[in-house]
N, C-alpha and C positions, 0 to 999 in steps of 0.2 A: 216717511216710513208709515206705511199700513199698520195699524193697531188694533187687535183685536181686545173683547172684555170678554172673561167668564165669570160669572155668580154663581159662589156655595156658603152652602150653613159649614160649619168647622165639621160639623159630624160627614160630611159629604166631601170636605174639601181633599185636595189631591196633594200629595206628600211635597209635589214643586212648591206650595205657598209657604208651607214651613222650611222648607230649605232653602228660600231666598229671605225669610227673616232672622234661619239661623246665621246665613252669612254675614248677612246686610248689620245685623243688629248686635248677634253677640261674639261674630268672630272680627269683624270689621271694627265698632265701636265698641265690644269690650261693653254690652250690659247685660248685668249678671242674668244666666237663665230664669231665675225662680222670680225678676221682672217682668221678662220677658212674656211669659206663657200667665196668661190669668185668666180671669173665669168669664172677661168679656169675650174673648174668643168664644166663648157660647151662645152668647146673644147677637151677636154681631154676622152681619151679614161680609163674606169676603170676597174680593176680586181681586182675579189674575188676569194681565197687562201678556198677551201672548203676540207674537211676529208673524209674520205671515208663514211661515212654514213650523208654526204651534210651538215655537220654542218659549218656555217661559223668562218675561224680561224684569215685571214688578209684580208687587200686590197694594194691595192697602184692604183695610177694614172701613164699615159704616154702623155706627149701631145709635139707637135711641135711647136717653134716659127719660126726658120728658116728651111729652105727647109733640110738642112742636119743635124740639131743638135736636139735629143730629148731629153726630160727632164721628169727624173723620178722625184716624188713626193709622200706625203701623203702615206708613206708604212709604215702599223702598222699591230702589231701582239698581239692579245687579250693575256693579262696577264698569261693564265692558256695554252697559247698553247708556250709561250716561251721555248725557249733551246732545241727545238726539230729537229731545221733545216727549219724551216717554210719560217721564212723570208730569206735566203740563195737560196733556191729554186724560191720563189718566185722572188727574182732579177736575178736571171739563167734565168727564163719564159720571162722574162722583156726583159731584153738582147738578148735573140733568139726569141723575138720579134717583138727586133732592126733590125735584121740581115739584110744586103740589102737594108737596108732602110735609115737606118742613118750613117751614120762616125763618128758620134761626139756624147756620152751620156755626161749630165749634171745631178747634183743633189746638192740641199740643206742639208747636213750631220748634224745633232748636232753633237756636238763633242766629248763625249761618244761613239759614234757608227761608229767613223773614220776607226780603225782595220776592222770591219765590211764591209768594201765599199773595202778597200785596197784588200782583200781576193778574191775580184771579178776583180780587176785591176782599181780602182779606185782609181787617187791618187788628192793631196787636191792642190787647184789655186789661193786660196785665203788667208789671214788673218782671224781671229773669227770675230764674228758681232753677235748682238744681235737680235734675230729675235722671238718675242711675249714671251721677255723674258729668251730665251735659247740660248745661243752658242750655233755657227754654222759656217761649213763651208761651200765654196763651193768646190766640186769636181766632175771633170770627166775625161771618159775614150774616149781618143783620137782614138783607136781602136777595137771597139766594138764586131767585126763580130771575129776577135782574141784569144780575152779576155773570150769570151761566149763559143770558141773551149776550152778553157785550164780551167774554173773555176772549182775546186776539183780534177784538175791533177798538181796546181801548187799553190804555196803556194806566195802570194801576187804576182797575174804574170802584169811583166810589169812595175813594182815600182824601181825605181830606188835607187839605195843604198840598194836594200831589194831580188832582186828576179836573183838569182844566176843560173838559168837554163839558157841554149840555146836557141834562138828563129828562127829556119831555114827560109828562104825565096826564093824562087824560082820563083815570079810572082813579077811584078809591083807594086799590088795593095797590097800586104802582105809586100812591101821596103816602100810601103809609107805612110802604119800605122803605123811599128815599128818605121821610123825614126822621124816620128811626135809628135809617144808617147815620144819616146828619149828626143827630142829637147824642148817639151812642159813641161818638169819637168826639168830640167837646170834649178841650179838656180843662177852658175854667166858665167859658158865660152862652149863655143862652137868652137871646132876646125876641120874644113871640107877639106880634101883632097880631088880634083878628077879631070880627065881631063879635063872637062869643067863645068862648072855651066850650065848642061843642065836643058834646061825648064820644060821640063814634072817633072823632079824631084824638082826642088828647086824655077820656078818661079810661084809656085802656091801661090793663097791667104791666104789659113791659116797657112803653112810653112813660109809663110811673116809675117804672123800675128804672129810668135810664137817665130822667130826670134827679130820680132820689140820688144815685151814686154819682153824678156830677157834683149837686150839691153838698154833698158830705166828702166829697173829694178831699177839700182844701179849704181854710179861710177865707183865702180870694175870689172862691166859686161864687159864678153869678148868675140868678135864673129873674128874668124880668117876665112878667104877665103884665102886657097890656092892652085890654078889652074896653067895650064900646058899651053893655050891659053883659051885667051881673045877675039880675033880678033870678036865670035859669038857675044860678049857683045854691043860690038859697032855698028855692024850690025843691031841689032834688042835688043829693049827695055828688061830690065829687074829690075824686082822692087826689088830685093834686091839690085842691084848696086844703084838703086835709093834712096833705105833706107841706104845705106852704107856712100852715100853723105851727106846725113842729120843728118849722126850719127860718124861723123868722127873719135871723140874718142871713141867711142865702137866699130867698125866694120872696119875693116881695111881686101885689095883683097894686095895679092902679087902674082906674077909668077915666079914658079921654076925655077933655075937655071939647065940648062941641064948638064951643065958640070961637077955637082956634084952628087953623091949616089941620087937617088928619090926611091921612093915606087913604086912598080908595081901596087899594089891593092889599089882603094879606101877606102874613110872610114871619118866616122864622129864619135869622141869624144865629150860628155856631163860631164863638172863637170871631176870627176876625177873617174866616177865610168862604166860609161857607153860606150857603142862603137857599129854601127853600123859599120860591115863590108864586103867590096865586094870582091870578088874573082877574078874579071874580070871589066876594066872601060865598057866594051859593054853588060854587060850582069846582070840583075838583080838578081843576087842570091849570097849566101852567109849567115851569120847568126848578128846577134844583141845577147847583152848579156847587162844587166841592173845591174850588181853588178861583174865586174870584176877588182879590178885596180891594179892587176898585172899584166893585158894584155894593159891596160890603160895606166897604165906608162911607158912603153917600146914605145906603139905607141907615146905618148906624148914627147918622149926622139926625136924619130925621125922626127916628127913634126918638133920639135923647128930647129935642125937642119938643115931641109929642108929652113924652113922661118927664121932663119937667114942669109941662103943665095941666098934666092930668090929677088927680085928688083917689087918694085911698076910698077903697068901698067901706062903707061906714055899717053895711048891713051883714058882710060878710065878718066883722069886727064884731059882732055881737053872737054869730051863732057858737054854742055850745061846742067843745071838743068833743 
């Protein structure tokens, strides 16, 4: 089925968008008007889901609260157009949308319609919660501009535990969605090999942010750092050493022991399923896999080895908090 999209501001929008969320939302599921209508319908940009002969089938909303994370919203699809691929498409629209714009998609899921999100590479960050009576999650997709290349060439892409394809990478900026998707679905250990804890890659803020909320997860949460030199750590600030101190028993930095077997190639292990990996410490390319742990376990075998005979940095143990 042919799908068209239309874009309006709420001030512009046409009486169809509100009449498929009056239906969809407070005559179908019963949530209370004074929910419903709220003041991000102002800010938010809307789109109508029209057929080929203009009939209106869906909507949803897109709006931004921070400069880099958008959040989809209010996506309903009238009763009689269900099962057609309606609403699939229209989050595909949504997403290449996003493109270049955002890094970061967020959404409010009920939780019936979780498979639904995951298909698109949406995986879930939250606990259920009750929201105008319906469970719901919240979920999003850490790498958007990715996830919008591969929807309907991949079958949950990006889902850890679930999506068994290859994910090549040859650029920076394709190492540091995948590793971020990686790291931001972990849900107790994270084990990162590489020659340095260079900045561009690991002392950014939402790789901080994604590492901190693993470790404070749970008691069992586990984040291993294990580098070749330190000496840059000392030198110039960096906030995961800085979270490392504050979180002493979750996060623990060791340095290899030279005089023993290491790894030539980088790499970061999620969980026991996942693995981002490099082919080179100088060069960003290589591929990520979200559902391998037969490649997992062999890395994790020589992990362990590595860091039982590696030795705490005894320099980063002295600088100041």
């Amino acid at each position: 089925m042919s799908i068209r999209f239309r874009k309006y501001s709420w001030q512009l929008a046409p009486a169809s968008i509100r009449d498929i969320r009056q239906q969809v939302f407070i005559d179908e599921q019963k949530v209370p008007p004074e929910l419903e209508w709220d003041e991000t319908d102002e800010i938010a940009d809307h789109y109508l889901a029209v057929l080929p002969d203009n009939t209106p089938a869906g909507v949803a909303r897109l709006f931004s609260t921070l400069e880099e994370t958008g959040h989809i919203g209010r996506m309903a699809i009238l009763p009689q157009y269900r099962g057609h691929g309606i609403g699939e498409t229209l989050l595909r629209h949504l997403m290449a949308e996003s493109a270049n714009r955002f890094s970061e998609l967020r959404l409010s899921a009920q939780e019936h319609a979780i498979p639904f999100y995951q298909r698109s590479g949406f995986h879930v960050c939250s606990g259920v919660y009750d929201d105008a009576g319906i469970p719901h999650l919240d979920m999003r997709c850490l790498a958007p501009d990715l996830a919008a290349e591969n929807v309907g060439t991949k079958d949950q892409p990006m889902i850890l535990g679930s999506d068994t394809d290859s994910w090549l990478f040859d650029t920076e900026a394709r190492l540091l969605g995948l590793m971020d998707s990686m790291v931001g679905q972990a849900g107790q250990r994270i084990w990162l090999y590489d020659r340095l804890l260079e900045h561009d890659l690991y002392d950014r803020h939402r790789f901080r942010e994604l590492i901190s909320a693993l470790a404070r997860r749970h008691r069992l949460s586990e984040v291993r750092l294990l580098i070749h030199d330190d000496k840059p750590l000392v030198k110039r600030r960096h906030t995961l050493v800085e979270l490392m101190r504050r979180l002493p028993s979750r996060m623990e930095l060791r340095l290899v022991n030279e005089d023993y077997p290491v790894e030539d190639q980088p790499f970061i292990l999620a969980d026991r399923e996942g693995v981002v990996y490099r082919h080179d410490f100088y060069k960003p390319e290589g591929f990520a896999k979200f559902s391998d742990g037969g490649r997992v376990k062999l890395l994790s075998e020589n992990f362990q080895r590595m860091w039982d005979a590696a030795r705490p940095s005894l320099e980063l143990r002295e600088l100041p908090l």
